[in-house]
C-alpha positions as CSV (number, residue, x, y, z in Angstrom):
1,X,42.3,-33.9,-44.7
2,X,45.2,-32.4,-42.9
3,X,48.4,-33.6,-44.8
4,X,51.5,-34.2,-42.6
5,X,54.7,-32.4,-44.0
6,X,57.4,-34.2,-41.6
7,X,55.3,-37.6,-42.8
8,X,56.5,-37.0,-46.2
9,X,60.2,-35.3,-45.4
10,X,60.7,-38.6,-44.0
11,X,59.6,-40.2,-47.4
12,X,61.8,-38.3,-49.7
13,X,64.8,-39.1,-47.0
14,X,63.7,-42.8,-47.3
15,X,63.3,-42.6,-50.9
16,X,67.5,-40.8,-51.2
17,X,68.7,-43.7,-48.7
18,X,67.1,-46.1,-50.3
19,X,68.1,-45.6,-53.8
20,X,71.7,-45.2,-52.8
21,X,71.9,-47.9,-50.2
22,X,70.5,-50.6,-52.8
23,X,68.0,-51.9,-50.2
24,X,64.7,-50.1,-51.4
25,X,62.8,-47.3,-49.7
26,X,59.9,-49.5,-48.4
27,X,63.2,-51.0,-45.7
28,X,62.8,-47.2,-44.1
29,X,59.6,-46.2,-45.6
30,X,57.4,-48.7,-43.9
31,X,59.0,-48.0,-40.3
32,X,58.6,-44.7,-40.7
33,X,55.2,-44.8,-41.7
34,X,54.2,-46.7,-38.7
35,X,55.2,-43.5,-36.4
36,X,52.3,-41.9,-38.4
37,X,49.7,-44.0,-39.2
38,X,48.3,-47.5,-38.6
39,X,50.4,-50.4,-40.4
40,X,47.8,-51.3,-43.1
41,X,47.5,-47.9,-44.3
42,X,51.2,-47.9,-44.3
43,X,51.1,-50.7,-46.4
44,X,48.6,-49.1,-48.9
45,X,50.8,-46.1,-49.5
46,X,53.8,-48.3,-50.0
47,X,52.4,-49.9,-52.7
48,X,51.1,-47.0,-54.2
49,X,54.8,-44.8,-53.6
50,X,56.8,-47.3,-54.6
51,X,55.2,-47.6,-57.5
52,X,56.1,-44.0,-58.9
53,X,59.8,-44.6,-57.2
54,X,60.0,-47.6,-59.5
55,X,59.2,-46.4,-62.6
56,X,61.8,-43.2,-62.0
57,X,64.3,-45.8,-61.7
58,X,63.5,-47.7,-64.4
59,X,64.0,-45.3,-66.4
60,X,67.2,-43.5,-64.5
61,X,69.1,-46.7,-64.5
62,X,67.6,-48.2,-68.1
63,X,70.9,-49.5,-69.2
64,X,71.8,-53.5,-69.1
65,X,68.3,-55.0,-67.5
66,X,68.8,-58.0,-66.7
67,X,66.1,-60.7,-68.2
68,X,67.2,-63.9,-66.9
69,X,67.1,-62.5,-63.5
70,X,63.7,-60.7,-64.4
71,X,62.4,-64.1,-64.7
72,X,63.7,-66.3,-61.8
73,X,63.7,-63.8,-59.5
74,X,60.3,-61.5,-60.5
75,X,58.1,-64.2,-61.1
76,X,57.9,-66.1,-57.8
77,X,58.1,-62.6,-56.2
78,X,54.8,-62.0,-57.9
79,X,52.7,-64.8,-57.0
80,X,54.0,-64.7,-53.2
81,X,53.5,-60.7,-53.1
82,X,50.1,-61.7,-53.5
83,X,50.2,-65.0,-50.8
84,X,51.8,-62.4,-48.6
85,X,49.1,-59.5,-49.5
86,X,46.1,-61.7,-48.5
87,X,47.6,-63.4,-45.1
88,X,48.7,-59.0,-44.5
89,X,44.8,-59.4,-43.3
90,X,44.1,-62.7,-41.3
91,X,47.4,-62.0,-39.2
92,X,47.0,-59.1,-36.5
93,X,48.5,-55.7,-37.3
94,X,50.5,-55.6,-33.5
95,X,52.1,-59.2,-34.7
96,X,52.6,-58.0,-38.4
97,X,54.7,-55.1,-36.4
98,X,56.9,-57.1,-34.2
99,X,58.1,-59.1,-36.6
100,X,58.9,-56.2,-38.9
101,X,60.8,-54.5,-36.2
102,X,62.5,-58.0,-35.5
103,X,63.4,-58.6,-39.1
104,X,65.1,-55.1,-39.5
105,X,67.4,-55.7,-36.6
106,X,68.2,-59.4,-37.5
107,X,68.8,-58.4,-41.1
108,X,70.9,-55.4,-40.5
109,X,73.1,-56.9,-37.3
110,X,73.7,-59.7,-39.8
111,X,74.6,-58.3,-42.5
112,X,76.9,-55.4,-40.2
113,X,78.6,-58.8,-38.4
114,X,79.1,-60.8,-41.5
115,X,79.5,-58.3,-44.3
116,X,81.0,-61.6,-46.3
117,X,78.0,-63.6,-46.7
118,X,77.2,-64.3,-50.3
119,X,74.5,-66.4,-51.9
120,X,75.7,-68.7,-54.7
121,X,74.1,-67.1,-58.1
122,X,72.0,-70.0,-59.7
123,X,68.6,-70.6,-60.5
124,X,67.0,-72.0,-57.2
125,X,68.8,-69.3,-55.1
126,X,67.4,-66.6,-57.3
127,X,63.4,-68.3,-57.6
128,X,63.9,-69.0,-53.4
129,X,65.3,-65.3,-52.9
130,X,62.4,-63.9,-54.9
131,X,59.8,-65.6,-53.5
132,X,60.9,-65.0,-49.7
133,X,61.5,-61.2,-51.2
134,X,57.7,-61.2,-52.8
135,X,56.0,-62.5,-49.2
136,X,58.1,-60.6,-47.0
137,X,56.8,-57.3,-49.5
138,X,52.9,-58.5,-49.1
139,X,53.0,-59.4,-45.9
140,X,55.2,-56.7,-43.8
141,X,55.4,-54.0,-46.8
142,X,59.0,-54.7,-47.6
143,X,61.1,-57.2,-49.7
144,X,63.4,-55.4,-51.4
145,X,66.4,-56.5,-48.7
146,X,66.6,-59.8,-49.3
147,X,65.6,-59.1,-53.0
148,X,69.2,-57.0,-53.1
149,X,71.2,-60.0,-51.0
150,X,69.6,-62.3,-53.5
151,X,70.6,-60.3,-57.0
152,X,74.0,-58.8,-55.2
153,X,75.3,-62.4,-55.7
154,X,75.1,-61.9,-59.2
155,X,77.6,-58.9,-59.5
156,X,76.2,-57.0,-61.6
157,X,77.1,-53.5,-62.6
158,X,75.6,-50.9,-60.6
159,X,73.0,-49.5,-63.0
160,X,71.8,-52.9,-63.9
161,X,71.3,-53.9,-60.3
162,X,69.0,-50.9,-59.9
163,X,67.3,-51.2,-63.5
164,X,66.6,-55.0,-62.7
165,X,65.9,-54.3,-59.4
166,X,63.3,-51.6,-59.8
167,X,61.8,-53.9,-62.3
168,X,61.0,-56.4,-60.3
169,X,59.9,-54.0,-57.3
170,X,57.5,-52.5,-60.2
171,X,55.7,-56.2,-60.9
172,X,55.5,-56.5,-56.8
173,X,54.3,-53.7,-56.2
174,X,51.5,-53.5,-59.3
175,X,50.2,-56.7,-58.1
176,X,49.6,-55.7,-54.4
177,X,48.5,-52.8,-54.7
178,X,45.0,-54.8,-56.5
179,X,45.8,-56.9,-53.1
180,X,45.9,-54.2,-50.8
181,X,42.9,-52.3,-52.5
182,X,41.0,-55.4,-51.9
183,X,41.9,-55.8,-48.6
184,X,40.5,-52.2,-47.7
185,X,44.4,-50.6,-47.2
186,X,43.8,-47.9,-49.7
187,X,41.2,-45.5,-48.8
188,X,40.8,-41.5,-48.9
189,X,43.3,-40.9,-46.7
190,X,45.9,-42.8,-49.1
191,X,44.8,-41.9,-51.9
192,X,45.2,-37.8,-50.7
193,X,48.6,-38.6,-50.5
194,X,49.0,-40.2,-53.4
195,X,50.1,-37.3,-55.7
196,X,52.8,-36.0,-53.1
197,X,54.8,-39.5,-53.0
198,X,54.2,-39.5,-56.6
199,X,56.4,-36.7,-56.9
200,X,58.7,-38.0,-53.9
201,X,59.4,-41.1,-55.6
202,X,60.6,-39.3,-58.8
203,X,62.4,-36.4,-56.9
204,X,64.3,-38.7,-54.4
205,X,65.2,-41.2,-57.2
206,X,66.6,-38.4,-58.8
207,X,68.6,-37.2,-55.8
208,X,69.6,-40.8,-55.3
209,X,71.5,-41.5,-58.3
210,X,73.0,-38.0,-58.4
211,X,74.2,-38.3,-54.8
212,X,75.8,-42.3,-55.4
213,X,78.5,-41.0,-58.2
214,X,80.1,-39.1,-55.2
215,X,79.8,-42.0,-52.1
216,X,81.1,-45.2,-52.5
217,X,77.9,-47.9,-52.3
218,X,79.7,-50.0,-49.6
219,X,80.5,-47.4,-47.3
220,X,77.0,-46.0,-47.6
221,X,75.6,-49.4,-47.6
222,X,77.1,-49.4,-43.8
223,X,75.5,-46.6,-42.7
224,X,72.1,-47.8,-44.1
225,X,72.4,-51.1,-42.2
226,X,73.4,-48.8,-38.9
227,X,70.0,-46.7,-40.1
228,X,67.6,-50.3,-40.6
229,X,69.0,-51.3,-37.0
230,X,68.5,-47.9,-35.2
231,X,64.8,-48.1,-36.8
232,X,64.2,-51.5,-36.1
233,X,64.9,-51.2,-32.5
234,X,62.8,-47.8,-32.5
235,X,59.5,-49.6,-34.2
236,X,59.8,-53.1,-31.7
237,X,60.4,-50.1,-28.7
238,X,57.0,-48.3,-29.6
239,X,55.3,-51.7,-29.3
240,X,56.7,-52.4,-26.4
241,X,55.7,-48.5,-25.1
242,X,52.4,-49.0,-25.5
243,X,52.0,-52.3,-24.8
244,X,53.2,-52.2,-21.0
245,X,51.1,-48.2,-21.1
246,X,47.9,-50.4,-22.0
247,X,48.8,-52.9,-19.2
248,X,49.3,-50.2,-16.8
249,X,46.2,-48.5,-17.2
Protein backbone atom coordinates (compact mmCIF):
# COMPACT_ATOMS: atom_id res chain seq x y z
CA UNK A 1 0.00 0.00 0.00
CA UNK A 2 1.23 3.34 -1.17
CA UNK A 3 1.99 5.36 2.00
CA UNK A 4 1.25 9.19 1.76
CA UNK A 5 4.29 11.40 2.97
CA UNK A 6 2.43 14.91 2.95
CA UNK A 7 -0.46 12.68 5.05
CA UNK A 8 1.93 12.23 7.80
CA UNK A 9 4.02 15.83 7.58
CA UNK A 10 0.72 17.02 8.35
CA UNK A 11 0.65 14.60 11.41
CA UNK A 12 3.93 15.45 13.01
CA UNK A 13 2.76 19.40 12.40
CA UNK A 14 -0.54 18.43 14.23
CA UNK A 15 1.26 16.53 16.77
CA UNK A 16 4.04 20.06 17.48
CA UNK A 17 0.73 22.36 17.51
CA UNK A 18 -0.98 20.37 19.42
CA UNK A 19 1.29 19.69 22.22
CA UNK A 20 2.20 23.38 22.50
CA UNK A 21 -1.25 24.78 22.08
CA UNK A 22 -2.72 22.51 24.95
CA UNK A 23 -5.64 21.42 22.81
CA UNK A 24 -4.50 17.92 21.58
CA UNK A 25 -3.46 16.82 18.17
CA UNK A 26 -6.67 14.94 17.25
CA UNK A 27 -8.28 19.10 17.10
CA UNK A 28 -5.88 19.24 13.75
CA UNK A 29 -5.23 15.75 13.29
CA UNK A 30 -8.77 14.64 12.51
CA UNK A 31 -9.41 17.62 9.93
CA UNK A 32 -6.50 16.93 8.37
CA UNK A 33 -7.08 13.43 8.01
CA UNK A 34 -10.39 13.93 6.31
CA UNK A 35 -8.42 15.64 3.22
CA UNK A 36 -6.89 12.17 2.89
CA UNK A 37 -9.10 9.56 3.69
CA UNK A 38 -12.65 8.75 4.62
CA UNK A 39 -13.77 9.98 8.25
CA UNK A 40 -13.98 6.55 9.93
CA UNK A 41 -10.64 5.56 8.93
CA UNK A 42 -9.58 8.79 10.23
CA UNK A 43 -11.03 8.01 13.28
CA UNK A 44 -9.20 4.56 13.58
CA UNK A 45 -5.79 6.12 13.10
CA UNK A 46 -6.54 8.66 15.75
CA UNK A 47 -7.13 6.37 18.19
CA UNK A 48 -4.34 4.32 17.32
CA UNK A 49 -1.70 7.85 17.01
CA UNK A 50 -2.83 9.28 19.85
CA UNK A 51 -2.20 6.55 21.68
CA UNK A 52 1.77 6.56 21.13
CA UNK A 53 1.48 10.74 21.40
CA UNK A 54 0.09 10.02 24.89
CA UNK A 55 2.29 7.89 26.34
CA UNK A 56 5.42 10.30 25.09
CA UNK A 57 3.80 12.80 27.15
CA UNK A 58 3.17 10.96 29.89
CA UNK A 59 6.24 10.42 30.30
CA UNK A 60 7.81 14.02 28.99
CA UNK A 61 5.62 15.88 31.40
CA UNK A 62 5.60 12.99 34.46
CA UNK A 63 5.91 15.57 37.09
CA UNK A 64 2.70 16.64 39.53
CA UNK A 65 -0.30 14.25 37.86
CA UNK A 66 -2.99 15.20 39.03
CA UNK A 67 -5.34 12.28 40.65
CA UNK A 68 -8.30 13.98 41.74
CA UNK A 69 -8.72 15.30 38.38
CA UNK A 70 -7.74 11.77 36.91
CA UNK A 71 -10.79 10.64 38.52
CA UNK A 72 -13.68 13.18 37.93
CA UNK A 73 -12.60 14.09 34.75
CA UNK A 74 -11.11 10.51 33.13
CA UNK A 75 -13.73 8.42 34.31
CA UNK A 76 -16.90 9.75 32.71
CA UNK A 77 -14.64 10.52 29.61
CA UNK A 78 -14.24 6.77 29.49
CA UNK A 79 -17.62 5.45 29.57
CA UNK A 80 -18.93 8.27 27.09
CA UNK A 81 -15.71 7.68 24.66
CA UNK A 82 -17.29 4.50 24.24
CA UNK A 83 -21.31 5.89 23.96
CA UNK A 84 -19.68 8.20 21.45
CA UNK A 85 -17.56 5.26 19.73
CA UNK A 86 -20.68 3.07 19.06
CA UNK A 87 -23.25 6.00 17.84
CA UNK A 88 -19.58 7.09 15.41
CA UNK A 89 -21.48 4.12 13.34
CA UNK A 90 -25.44 4.50 13.32
CA UNK A 91 -24.87 8.33 12.48
CA UNK A 92 -23.85 9.07 8.73
CA UNK A 93 -20.18 9.94 8.07
CA UNK A 94 -21.21 13.36 5.79
CA UNK A 95 -23.33 14.46 9.22
CA UNK A 96 -20.42 13.15 11.55
CA UNK A 97 -18.34 15.79 9.24
CA UNK A 98 -20.45 18.83 9.31
CA UNK A 99 -20.67 18.99 12.71
CA UNK A 100 -16.98 18.50 13.19
CA UNK A 101 -16.27 21.32 10.80
CA UNK A 102 -19.10 23.39 12.83
CA UNK A 103 -17.72 22.63 16.20
CA UNK A 104 -14.13 23.72 15.27
CA UNK A 105 -15.33 27.10 14.15
CA UNK A 106 -17.80 27.68 17.08
CA UNK A 107 -15.11 26.55 19.50
CA UNK A 108 -12.30 28.50 18.23
CA UNK A 109 -14.44 31.95 17.30
CA UNK A 110 -15.48 31.59 20.96
CA UNK A 111 -12.83 31.13 22.62
CA UNK A 112 -10.84 34.02 20.04
CA UNK A 113 -14.06 36.52 21.09
CA UNK A 114 -14.19 35.77 24.73
CA UNK A 115 -10.64 34.67 25.69
CA UNK A 116 -12.10 35.33 29.55
CA UNK A 117 -14.38 32.56 29.84
CA UNK A 118 -13.55 30.31 32.72
CA UNK A 119 -15.34 27.25 34.08
CA UNK A 120 -15.66 27.20 37.89
CA UNK A 121 -13.21 24.20 39.11
CA UNK A 122 -15.51 21.75 41.13
CA UNK A 123 -16.53 18.35 40.88
CA UNK A 124 -19.65 18.51 38.54
CA UNK A 125 -17.89 20.86 36.17
CA UNK A 126 -14.98 18.52 35.95
CA UNK A 127 -17.31 14.94 35.63
CA UNK A 128 -19.77 17.28 32.96
CA UNK A 129 -16.50 18.52 31.04
CA UNK A 130 -15.18 15.00 30.84
CA UNK A 131 -17.99 13.33 29.80
CA UNK A 132 -18.90 16.02 26.89
CA UNK A 133 -14.82 15.63 26.25
CA UNK A 134 -15.15 11.52 26.14
CA UNK A 135 -18.30 11.71 23.49
CA UNK A 136 -17.17 14.42 21.52
CA UNK A 137 -13.60 12.02 21.22
CA UNK A 138 -15.82 8.79 20.17
CA UNK A 139 -18.12 10.34 18.25
CA UNK A 140 -16.14 13.07 15.93
CA UNK A 141 -12.40 11.82 16.88
CA UNK A 142 -11.67 14.70 19.08
CA UNK A 143 -12.24 15.82 22.86
CA UNK A 144 -9.29 17.03 23.93
CA UNK A 145 -10.70 20.99 23.54
CA UNK A 146 -13.16 20.99 25.81
CA UNK A 147 -11.09 18.45 27.90
CA UNK A 148 -8.34 21.49 28.16
CA UNK A 149 -11.23 24.38 28.84
CA UNK A 150 -12.51 21.97 31.44
CA UNK A 151 -8.92 21.22 33.48
CA UNK A 152 -7.58 25.05 32.45
CA UNK A 153 -10.01 26.10 35.24
CA UNK A 154 -8.02 24.36 37.60
CA UNK A 155 -4.68 26.30 37.01
CA UNK A 156 -2.49 24.03 37.15
CA UNK A 157 1.16 24.25 36.43
CA UNK A 158 2.05 23.63 32.88
CA UNK A 159 3.65 20.21 33.13
CA UNK A 160 0.83 18.91 35.23
CA UNK A 161 -1.75 20.11 32.78
CA UNK A 162 -0.02 18.06 30.11
CA UNK A 163 0.87 14.99 32.45
CA UNK A 164 -2.90 14.86 33.52
CA UNK A 165 -4.00 15.64 30.45
CA UNK A 166 -2.29 13.00 28.38
CA UNK A 167 -3.44 10.68 30.99
CA UNK A 168 -6.75 10.95 30.57
CA UNK A 169 -6.37 11.21 26.60
CA UNK A 170 -4.49 7.71 27.14
CA UNK A 171 -7.73 5.91 29.01
CA UNK A 172 -9.93 7.66 25.93
CA UNK A 173 -8.16 6.69 23.55
CA UNK A 174 -7.37 2.81 24.88
CA UNK A 175 -10.92 2.32 25.20
CA UNK A 176 -11.94 3.31 21.57
CA UNK A 177 -9.72 2.03 19.92
CA UNK A 178 -11.43 -1.78 21.15
CA UNK A 179 -14.61 0.58 19.98
CA UNK A 180 -13.37 1.53 16.74
CA UNK A 181 -11.83 -2.02 15.99
CA UNK A 182 -15.22 -3.26 16.51
CA UNK A 183 -16.84 -1.03 14.52
CA UNK A 184 -14.58 -2.01 11.42
CA UNK A 185 -12.36 1.57 11.55
CA UNK A 186 -9.13 -0.13 11.81
CA UNK A 187 -8.24 -2.19 8.95
CA UNK A 188 -4.93 -2.84 6.73
CA UNK A 189 -4.76 0.36 5.59
CA UNK A 190 -4.55 1.76 9.36
CA UNK A 191 -2.78 -0.53 10.71
CA UNK A 192 0.25 0.10 7.71
CA UNK A 193 0.41 3.29 9.14
CA UNK A 194 0.49 2.48 12.34
CA UNK A 195 4.27 2.31 12.95
CA UNK A 196 4.96 5.82 11.25
CA UNK A 197 2.47 7.81 13.76
CA UNK A 198 3.99 5.73 16.30
CA UNK A 199 7.09 7.43 15.78
CA UNK A 200 5.25 10.81 14.96
CA UNK A 201 3.56 10.87 18.21
CA UNK A 202 6.92 10.42 20.14
CA UNK A 203 8.98 12.78 17.76
CA UNK A 204 6.40 15.63 17.66
CA UNK A 205 5.82 15.36 21.50
CA UNK A 206 9.37 15.78 21.75
CA UNK A 207 9.50 18.88 19.48
CA UNK A 208 6.45 20.09 21.35
CA UNK A 209 7.84 20.51 24.73
CA UNK A 210 11.24 21.65 23.47
CA UNK A 211 9.66 24.37 21.21
CA UNK A 212 6.96 25.73 24.39
CA UNK A 213 10.08 26.81 26.78
CA UNK A 214 10.74 29.54 24.09
CA UNK A 215 6.82 30.76 23.12
CA UNK A 216 4.63 31.91 25.63
CA UNK A 217 1.38 29.24 25.70
CA UNK A 218 -1.12 32.16 25.40
CA UNK A 219 0.25 33.78 22.55
CA UNK A 220 0.56 30.38 20.79
CA UNK A 221 -2.71 29.30 22.08
CA UNK A 222 -4.04 32.33 19.77
CA UNK A 223 -2.64 31.22 16.82
CA UNK A 224 -3.96 27.64 17.32
CA UNK A 225 -7.46 28.90 17.69
CA UNK A 226 -6.78 31.17 14.39
CA UNK A 227 -5.40 27.53 12.97
CA UNK A 228 -8.88 25.34 14.41
CA UNK A 229 -10.99 28.18 12.64
CA UNK A 230 -9.07 28.33 9.28
CA UNK A 231 -9.46 24.30 9.31
CA UNK A 232 -12.87 24.29 10.37
CA UNK A 233 -14.08 26.43 7.72
CA UNK A 234 -11.79 24.45 5.18
CA UNK A 235 -13.37 20.83 6.28
CA UNK A 236 -17.42 22.40 6.33
CA UNK A 237 -16.10 24.13 2.59
CA UNK A 238 -15.12 20.52 1.14
CA UNK A 239 -18.57 19.36 2.17
CA UNK A 240 -20.16 21.85 0.77
CA UNK A 241 -17.72 21.36 -2.69
CA UNK A 242 -18.84 18.27 -3.30
CA UNK A 243 -22.09 18.39 -2.09
CA UNK A 244 -23.44 21.10 -4.73
CA UNK A 245 -20.52 19.04 -7.48
CA UNK A 246 -22.84 15.79 -6.76
CA UNK A 247 -26.04 18.01 -7.25
CA UNK A 248 -24.70 19.39 -10.35
CA UNK A 249 -23.99 16.38 -12.09
Amino acid sequence: MKINYIFLLLALFAEIIGTIGGFGSSVFFVPLGNFYFDFYSVLGMTAIFHLSSNLSKIFLFKKGLDKKLLLYIGAPSVLFVIVGGFLSKIVNSSALEIVLGVFLVAFSLLFLIKSEIIILPNKKNSVIGGALSGFSAGLLGTGGAIRGLTMAAFNLEKSAFIATSAFIDFMIDFSRTFVYYGNGYIGKQELTYLPFLFVIGLVGTYLGKRILHYIPQEKFRKLSLIFILIIGLATIAGLVLNYWGSFSS
